[in-house]
C-alpha positions in Angstrom: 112.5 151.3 139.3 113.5 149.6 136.3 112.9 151.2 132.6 109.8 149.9 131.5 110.7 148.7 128.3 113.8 147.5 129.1 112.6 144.5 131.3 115.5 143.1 132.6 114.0 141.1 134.9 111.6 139.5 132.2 114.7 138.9 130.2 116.8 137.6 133.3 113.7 135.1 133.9 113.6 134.3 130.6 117.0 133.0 129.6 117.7 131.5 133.3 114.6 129.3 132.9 114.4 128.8 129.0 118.0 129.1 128.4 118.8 128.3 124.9 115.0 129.1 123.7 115.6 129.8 120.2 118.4 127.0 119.7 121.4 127.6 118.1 120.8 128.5 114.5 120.8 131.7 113.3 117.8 133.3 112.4 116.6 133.9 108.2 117.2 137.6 108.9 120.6 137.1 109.8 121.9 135.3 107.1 120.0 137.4 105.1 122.2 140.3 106.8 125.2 138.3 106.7 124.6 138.1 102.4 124.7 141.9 102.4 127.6 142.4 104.8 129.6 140.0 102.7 128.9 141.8 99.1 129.7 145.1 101.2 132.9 143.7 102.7 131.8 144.6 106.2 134.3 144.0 108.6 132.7 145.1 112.2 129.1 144.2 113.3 127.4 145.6 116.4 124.5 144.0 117.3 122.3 145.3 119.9 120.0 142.8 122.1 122.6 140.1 121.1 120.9 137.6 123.7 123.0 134.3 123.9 124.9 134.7 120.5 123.0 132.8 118.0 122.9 135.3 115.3 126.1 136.5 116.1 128.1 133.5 115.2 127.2 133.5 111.2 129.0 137.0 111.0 132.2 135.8 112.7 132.3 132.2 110.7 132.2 135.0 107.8 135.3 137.1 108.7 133.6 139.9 110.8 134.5 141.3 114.5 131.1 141.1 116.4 130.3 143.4 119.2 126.8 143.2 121.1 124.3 144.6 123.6 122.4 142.9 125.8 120.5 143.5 129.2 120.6 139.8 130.3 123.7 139.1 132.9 122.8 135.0 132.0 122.5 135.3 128.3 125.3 137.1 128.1 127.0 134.2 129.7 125.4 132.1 127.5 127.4 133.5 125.0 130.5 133.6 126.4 130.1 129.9 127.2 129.1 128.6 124.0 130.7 131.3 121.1 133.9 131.9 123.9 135.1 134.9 125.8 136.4 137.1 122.7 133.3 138.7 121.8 133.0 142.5 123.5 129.3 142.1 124.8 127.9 145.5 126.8 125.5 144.6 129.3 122.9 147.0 129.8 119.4 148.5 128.0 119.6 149.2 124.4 118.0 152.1 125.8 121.8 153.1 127.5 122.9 153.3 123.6 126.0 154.0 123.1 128.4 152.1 125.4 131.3 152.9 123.3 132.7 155.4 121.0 133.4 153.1 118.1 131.9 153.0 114.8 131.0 149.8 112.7 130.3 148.8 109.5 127.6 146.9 110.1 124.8 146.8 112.5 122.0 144.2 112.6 119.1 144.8 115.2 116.7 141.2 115.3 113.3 141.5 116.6 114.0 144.2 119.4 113.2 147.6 117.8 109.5 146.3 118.1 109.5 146.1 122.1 110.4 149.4 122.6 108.1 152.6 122.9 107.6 155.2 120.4 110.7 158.0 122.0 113.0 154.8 122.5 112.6 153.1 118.9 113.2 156.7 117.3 116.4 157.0 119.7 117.5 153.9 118.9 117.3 154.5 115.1 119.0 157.6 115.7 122.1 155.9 118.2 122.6 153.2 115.7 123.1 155.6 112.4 125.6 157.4 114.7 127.7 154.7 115.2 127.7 153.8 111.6 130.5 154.4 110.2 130.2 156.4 106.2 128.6 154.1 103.8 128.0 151.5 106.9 124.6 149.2 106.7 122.0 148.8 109.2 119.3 145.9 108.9 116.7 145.9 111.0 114.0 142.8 111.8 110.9 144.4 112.4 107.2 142.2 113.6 104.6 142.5 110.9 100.7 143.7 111.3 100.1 140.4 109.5 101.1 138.3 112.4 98.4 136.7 114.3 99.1 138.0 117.7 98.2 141.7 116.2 95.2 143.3 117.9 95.8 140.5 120.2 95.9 142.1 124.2 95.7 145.4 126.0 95.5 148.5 123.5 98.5 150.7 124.3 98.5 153.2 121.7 98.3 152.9 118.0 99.6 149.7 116.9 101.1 148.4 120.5 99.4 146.1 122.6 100.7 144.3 126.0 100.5 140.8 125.7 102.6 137.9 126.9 102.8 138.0 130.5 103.7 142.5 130.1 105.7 142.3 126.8 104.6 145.2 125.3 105.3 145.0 121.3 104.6 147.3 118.0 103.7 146.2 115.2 104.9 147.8 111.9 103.5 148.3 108.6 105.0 149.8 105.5 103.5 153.8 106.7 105.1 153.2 110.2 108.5 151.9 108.8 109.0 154.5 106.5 107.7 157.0 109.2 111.0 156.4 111.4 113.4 154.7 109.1 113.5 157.2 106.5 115.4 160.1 107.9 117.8 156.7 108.4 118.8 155.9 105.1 115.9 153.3 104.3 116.5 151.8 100.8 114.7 148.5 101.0 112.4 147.2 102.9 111.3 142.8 102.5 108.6 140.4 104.0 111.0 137.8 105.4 108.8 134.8 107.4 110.6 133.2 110.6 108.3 132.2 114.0 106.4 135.7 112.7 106.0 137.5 110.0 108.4 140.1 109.7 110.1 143.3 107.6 113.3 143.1 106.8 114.6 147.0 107.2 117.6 148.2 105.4 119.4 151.4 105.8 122.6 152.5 104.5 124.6 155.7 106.1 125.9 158.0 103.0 126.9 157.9 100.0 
């Protein structure tokens, strides 16, 4: 049986029959990201739940090797395809964390954290600060409690409804993101509007 969160096969689903379904522009957050990483002169970026490469390509046009994570077999030839075959790109669960030993400058997590459960969001927290490497940045984009879908669905537990055909998403306020981030570093946290409200979440390792 597969991890629940995980959901490979609503991911697999997903990207065979939607394919490119957020286009090919990177998100606000990660040029957002990408600003910060350029005034720290980040070199390496890991980004987990890297899908089909859109937000991956603004860090590479800007100097910066890109590794990623992503549970979908077709997204991650997606990426391939379209951004070539030079990117390192784990496939597997974010869950699995870590699939290598390296450490990174960088690491920019875009609307995942939020579909994970309460243990798993805390572990991946804790697996992304390990990889950082001293004075390394995470940025994470979180969903708001002001987006509309909030409330919306089947009460999980506090603040997580399953909604969307068995996505199963949190929603974050300021409490709950300085409840897990802060043992991470947290020094700034930002609305930042996209399809959703969201919170930009920025942590820095160190120093």
């Amino acid at each position: 049986m597969e991890k629940e969160t995980g959901q490979p096969e609503f991911w697999e689903s997903a990207f065979l029959e939607k394919q490119a379904m957020w286009g090919f522009e990177p998100s606000r957050s990660a040029i957002l990201a990408k600003d910060l990483f350029v005034e720290k002169a980040v070199k390496n970026v890991l980004i987990p739940g890297i899908g089909y490469g859109r937000n991956a390509q603004v860090f590479r046009d800007n100097g910066m090797a890109v590794s990623g994570i992503e549970i979908s077999k077709t997204a991650i030839e997606m990426a391939k395809k379209h951004y070539g075959t030079d990117m390192i790109i784990h496939h597997g669960s974010v869950t699995d964390m870590p699939f290598d030993d390296r450490q990174y400058d960088g690491i920019f997590c875009y609307a995942l954290i939020h579909l994970l459960d309460s243990r798993e969001r805390e572990k991946l927290i804790r697996d992304c600060y390990n990889q950082l490497s001293e004075n390394g940045h995470m940025i994470f984009t979180v969903i708001s409690k002001e987006a509309h879908t909030y409330g919306q669905g089947k009460l999980i537990s506090k603040d997580r409804y399953e909604m969307f055909g068995g996505v199963k998403m949190f929603f974050y306020d300021s409490a709950s993101i300085h409840a897990e981030f802060d043992q991470a570093g947290l020094f700034e946290i930002t609305a930042v509007t996209e399809n959703y409200p969201f919170f930009l979440i920025k942590c820095k390792k160190g120093g």
